[in-house]
N, C-alpha and C positions, 0 to 999 in steps of 0.2 A: 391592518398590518399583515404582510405576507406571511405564509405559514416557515417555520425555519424548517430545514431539508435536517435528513439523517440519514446516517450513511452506515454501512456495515464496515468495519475495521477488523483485517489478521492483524493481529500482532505479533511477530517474532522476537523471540527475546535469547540473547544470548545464556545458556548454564554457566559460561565462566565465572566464577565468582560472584557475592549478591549485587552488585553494583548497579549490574543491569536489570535487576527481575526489581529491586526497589524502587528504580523510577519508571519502568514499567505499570511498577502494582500504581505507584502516583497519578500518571497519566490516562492509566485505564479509568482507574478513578471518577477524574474529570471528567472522559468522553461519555459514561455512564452516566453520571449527574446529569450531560448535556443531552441526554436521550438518543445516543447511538448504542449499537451493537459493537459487544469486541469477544471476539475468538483469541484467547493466548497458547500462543506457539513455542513452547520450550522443553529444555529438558532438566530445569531449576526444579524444585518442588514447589507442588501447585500452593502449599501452605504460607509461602512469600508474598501469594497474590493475596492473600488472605482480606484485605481492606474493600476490593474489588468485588469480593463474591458475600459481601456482607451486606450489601446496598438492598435493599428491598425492591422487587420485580425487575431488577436489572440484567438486563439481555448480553450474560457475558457467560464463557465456556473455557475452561481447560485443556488443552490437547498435548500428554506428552508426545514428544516429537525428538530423534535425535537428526539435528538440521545442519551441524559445525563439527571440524577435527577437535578433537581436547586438545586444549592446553597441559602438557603435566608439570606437576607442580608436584613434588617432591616438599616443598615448605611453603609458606603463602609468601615470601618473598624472595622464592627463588623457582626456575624453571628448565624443567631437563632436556636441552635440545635436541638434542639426538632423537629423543623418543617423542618429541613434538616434531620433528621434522618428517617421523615415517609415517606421525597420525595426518599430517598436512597430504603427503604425497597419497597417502592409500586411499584420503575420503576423495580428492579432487581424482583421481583413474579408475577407479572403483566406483564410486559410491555418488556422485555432484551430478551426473546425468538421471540419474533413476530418480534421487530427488527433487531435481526439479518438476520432472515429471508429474512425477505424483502432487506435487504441490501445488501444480498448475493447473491438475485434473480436479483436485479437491476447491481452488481459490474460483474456478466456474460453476463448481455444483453448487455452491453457499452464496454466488451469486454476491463475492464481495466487491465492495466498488475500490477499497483504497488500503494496500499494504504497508504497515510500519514498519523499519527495523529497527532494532537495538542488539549488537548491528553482527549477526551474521550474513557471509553474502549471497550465499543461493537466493534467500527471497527474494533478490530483489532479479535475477535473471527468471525467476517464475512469473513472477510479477510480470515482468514484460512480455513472456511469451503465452500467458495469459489474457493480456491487451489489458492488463486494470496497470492503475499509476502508483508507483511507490516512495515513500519518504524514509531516507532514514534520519534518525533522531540520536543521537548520539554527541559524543567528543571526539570518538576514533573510530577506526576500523582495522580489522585484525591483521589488512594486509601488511599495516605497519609493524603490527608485531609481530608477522613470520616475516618480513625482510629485517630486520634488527635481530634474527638467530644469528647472523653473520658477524654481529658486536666480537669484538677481540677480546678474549675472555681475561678478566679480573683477578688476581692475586684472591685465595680467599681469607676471608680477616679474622680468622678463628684457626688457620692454619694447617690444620685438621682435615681440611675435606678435598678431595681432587680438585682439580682446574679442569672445567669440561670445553673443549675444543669447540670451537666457533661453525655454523656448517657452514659450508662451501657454498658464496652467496654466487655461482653459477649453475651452483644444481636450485636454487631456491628462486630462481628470477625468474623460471617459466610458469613455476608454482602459483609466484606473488601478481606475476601478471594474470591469472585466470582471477583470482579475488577482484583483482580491480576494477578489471571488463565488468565482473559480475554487479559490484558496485556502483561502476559509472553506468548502468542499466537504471537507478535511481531516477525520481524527477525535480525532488527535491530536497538538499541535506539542512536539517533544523540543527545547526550546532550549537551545543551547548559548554558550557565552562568549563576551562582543564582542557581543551581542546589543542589536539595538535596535528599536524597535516594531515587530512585524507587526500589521498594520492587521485581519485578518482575524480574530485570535487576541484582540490588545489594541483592542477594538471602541469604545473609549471615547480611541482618543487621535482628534487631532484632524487633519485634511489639508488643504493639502498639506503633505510631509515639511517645507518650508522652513520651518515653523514651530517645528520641533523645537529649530534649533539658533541660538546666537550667533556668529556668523561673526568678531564682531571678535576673541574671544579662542576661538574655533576647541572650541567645546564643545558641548554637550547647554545645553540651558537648565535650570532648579533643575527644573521640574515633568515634566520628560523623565527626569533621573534621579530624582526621586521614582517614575516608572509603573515604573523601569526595577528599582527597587531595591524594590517592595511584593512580599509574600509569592504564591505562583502560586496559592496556593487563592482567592485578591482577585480572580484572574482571570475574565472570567464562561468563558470555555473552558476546557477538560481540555488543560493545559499543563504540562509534565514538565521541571525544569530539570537539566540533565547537566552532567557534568564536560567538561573540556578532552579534546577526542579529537584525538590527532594522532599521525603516522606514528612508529614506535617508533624507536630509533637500535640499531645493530647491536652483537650482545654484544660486549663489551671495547674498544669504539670508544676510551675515554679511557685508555686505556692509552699510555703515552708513545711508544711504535715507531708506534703508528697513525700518527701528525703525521712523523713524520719518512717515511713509507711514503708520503705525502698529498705532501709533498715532494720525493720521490726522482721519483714518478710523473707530476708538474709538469715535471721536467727543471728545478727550480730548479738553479743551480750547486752544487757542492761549499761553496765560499769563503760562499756565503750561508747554505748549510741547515747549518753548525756555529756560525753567529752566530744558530741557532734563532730566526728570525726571525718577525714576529705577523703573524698572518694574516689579512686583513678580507673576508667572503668579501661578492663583489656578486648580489644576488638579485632579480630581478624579478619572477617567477611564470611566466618563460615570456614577457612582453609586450615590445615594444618600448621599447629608451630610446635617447637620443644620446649616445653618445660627450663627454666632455668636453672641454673646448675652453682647458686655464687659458690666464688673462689673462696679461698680462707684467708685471703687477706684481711685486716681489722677495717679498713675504707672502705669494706663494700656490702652497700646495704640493698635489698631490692627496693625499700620504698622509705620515705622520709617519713622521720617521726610522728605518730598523731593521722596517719594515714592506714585506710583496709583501700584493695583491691578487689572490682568485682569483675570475673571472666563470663564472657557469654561466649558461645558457640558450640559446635561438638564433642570438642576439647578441654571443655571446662574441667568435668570432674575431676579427671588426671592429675590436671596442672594444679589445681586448688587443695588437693589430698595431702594433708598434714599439716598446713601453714594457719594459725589463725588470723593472722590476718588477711588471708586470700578465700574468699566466695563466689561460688558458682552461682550460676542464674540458671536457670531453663531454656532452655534452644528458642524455645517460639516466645521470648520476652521480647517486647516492642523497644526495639534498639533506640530510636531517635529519645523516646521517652529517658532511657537512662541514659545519653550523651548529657541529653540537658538537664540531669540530676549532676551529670559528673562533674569535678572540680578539672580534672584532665585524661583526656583519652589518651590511651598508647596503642596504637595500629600500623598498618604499613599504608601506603599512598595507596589507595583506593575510591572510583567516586563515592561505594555509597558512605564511608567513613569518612571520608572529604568533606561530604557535603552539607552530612548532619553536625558533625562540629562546626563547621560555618556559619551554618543556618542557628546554630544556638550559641555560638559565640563560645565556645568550648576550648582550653588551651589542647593543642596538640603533640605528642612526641610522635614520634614514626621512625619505620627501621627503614631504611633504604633497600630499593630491589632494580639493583642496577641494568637487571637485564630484562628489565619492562619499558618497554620507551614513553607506555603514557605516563609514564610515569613525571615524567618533566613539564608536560602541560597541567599536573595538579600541582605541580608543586608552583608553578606562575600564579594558581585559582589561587592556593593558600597564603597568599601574602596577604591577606584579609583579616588573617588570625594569628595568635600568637603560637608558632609552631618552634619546635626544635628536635633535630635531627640526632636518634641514638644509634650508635654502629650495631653493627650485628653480631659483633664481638660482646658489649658491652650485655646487650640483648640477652645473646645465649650463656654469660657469666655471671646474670642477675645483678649489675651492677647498674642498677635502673634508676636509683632515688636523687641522683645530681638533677639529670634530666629530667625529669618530672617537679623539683623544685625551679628548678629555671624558665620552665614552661608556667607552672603557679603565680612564679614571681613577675611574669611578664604580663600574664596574661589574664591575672585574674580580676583588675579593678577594671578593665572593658567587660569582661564576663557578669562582672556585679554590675555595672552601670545597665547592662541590656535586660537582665534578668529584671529591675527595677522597672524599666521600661515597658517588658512584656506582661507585667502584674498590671501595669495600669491602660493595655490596650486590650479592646475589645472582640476585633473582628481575628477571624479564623485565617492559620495561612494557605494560602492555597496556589503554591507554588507552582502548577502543572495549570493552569488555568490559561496563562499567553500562550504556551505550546498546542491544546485545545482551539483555542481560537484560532491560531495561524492554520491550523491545517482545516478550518472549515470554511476560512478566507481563501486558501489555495483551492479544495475542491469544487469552492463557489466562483471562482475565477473559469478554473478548467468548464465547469457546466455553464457560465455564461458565452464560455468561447465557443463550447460546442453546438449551443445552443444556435449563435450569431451563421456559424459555417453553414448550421442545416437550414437558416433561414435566407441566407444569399441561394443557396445549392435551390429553394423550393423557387424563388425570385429570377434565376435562371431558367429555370423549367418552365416556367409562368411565360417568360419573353420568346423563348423558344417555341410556346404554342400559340403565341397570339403573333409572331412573326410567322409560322405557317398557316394557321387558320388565316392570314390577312390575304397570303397570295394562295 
């Protein structure tokens, strides 16, 4: 049997939010297992990748790197244009040439043969002016979400907060077109779930993004999901569509002692953890949210009777200060493990909180963040689950318990049917594993073609000397 090839892999992973650094840490994973090298390129913290640098003798490095403009984000589901639009203009005139540079200089010294993104875009114009091949792996790319700054701005639904002015999508089209260049510089995009146009890939949608969607009823419009739903060979690019990749949940997680161990370790009371009480866990990705504020109306309760909330992220302890039934967790608790503890998650459209309720069958609430446009391709993924949608009104006034019984009610006897299911299956998920394989099928394509060229090219040379040596 021939020996299998390895290949050294950068990885680029976007800091925007954890979405990208978790199926990152997933897929790094795998290619470790499969005995390749991976270099991680971000400016997430390296303790995300944490799964990755746990493996024993596994040939994988950290590199903070700032490689992408921020996004800002004033709340995790909202986003200040203005002050993304001056981070967009000053990284691409400033800052896009030196890095590539350097990036290019460093992808020849390490001698890599095959660049990933998720998905900012310089790497991938280093990547080519490098001469190595890159893929990116992703649902989106950012160019869509700096032409969608142009969205006509929203009424806001707490009444309270300015209305920030849309930028000027003539000043933002010379912008979004260097991202895409930089993108269509790719050789091949692995797209995965919750996907919505990349511009460089699906070269026939039209820009800017705000055309895509219908904002009154918060959708795709018919001919968005027509591009979205055509077969990938209709594509004119080499586009690869993948399964759901997301972080695995720990063996025997649903086992009945887990939840009660998830509640012993909360310091919930004795008196409440024998009334086995449901758990709604709150999740943001990591981003900033406000604390809720309920009104003093007698109808508004944060969570329904017979229920504790448990917050994870940086925000926790704030938000959980004073309320007994709201508990914090600790920053670096292994999230997918507590979706699939949870009776209902409450987060904003995000993949990596997409994908982990999905993947465990988990009911969803989520607050809408209208002025994210992938936002519309996760909400296509989540019709898989029993989701329902809370305002941001309703959000920030702690009137949270309707919505999270509606979500219970819908979604919990599929939640129990899968949970059952997963008690009595054995084998480990390993969701990142088709994405592994595709890209060692792609660079084994690329090395047999290269291979073929240098064998005609030697076959040439061959005839060339036995036609002069003849006369």
């Amino acid at each position: 049997m021939p020996q299998r090839s390895t290949y050294k892999f950068a990885y680029y992973c976007s800091g925007h939010g954890f979405g990208h650094a978790t199926r990152v840490a997933a897929i790094s994973f795998e290619l470790l297992v499969a005995g390749h090298t991976v270099f991680i390129i971000t400016s997430a913290p390296r303790s995300v990748f944490e799964s990755a640098f746990s493996l024993p003798r596994a040939r994988v490095s950290y590199r903070y790197a700032e490689i992408e403009p921020a996004m800002v984000q004033p709340k995790a589901y909202d986003v200040d244009r203005s002050a993304t639009f001056d981070n967009l203009e000053r990284f691409i005139n400033s800052k896009r040439r030196r890095i590539i540079d350097e990036e290019t200089d460093w992808l020849k010294k390490e001698g890599i043969d095959c660049v990933l993104v998720d998905a900012p875009f310089v790497p991938c114009a280093a990547a080519e002016k490098a001469g190595i091949r890159s893929v990116i792996i992703s649902n989106f790319t950012f160019c869509s979400c700096y032409s969608y700054l142009s969205m006509e701005s929203q009424p806001s639904p707490c009444g309270s907060e300015p209305i920030q002015a849309p930028v000027d999508a003539a000043r933002l089209e010379p912008l979004v077109k260097v991202a895409i260049a930089d993108y269509a510089k790719a050789d091949l995009l692995l797209r995965l779930p919750g996907a919505i146009p990349i511009p460089a890939f699906d070269t026939d949608v039209e820009l800017p993004a705000t055309r895509w969607v219908n904002p009154s009823i918060g959708s795709f419009k018919p001919e968005i999901h027509k591009l979205l739903d055509r077969p990938v060979n209709e594509i004119a690019r080499q586009v690869w569509e993948m399964p759901l990749v997301v972080r695995p949940v720990s063996r025997g997680i649903y086992h009945p002692s887990r939840k009660l161990e998830l509640l012993e370790r909360l310091g919930v009371p004795e008196p409440l953890r024998s009334k086995g009480p449901k758990i709604l866990l709150v999740s943001f990705g990591g981003q900033i949210i406000s604390c809720p504020q309920p009104d003093a109306k007698p109808s508004a309760s944060l969570l329904p009777p017979g229920w504790i909330a448990v917050v994870c992220g940086t925000y926790a302890e704030s938000f959980a200060a004073g309320d007994p039934h709201i508990y914090a967790i600790s920053h670096d608790s292994y999230v997918p493990d507590l979706t699939a503890l949870a009776d209902v998650v409450l987060g904003k459209l995000g993949y990596g909180t997409c994908s982990e309720a999905l993947a465990t069958m988990t009911p969803f609430v989520y607050v809408p963040r209208p002025m994210f446009v992938e936002e519309y391709g996760l909400k296509r993924m989540m019709e898989g689950v029993a989701s329902v949608e809370m305002s941001r009104e309703d959000f920030e006034s702690g009137r949270w318990a309707e919505a999270i019984a509606e979500a219970d009610r819908v979604g919990h006897r599929p939640k129990t049917d899968f949970v059952r299911r997963q008690c009595q299956a054995s084998a480990a998920d390993r969701s990142a594993k088709p994405v592994v394989e595709a890209l060692e099928r792609f660079l084994g394509s690329v090395s047999v073609g290269v291979v073929e060229v240098l064998k005609a090219i030697e076959v040439e040379e061959h005839q060339r000397t036995h036609i002069a040596c003849s006369s």
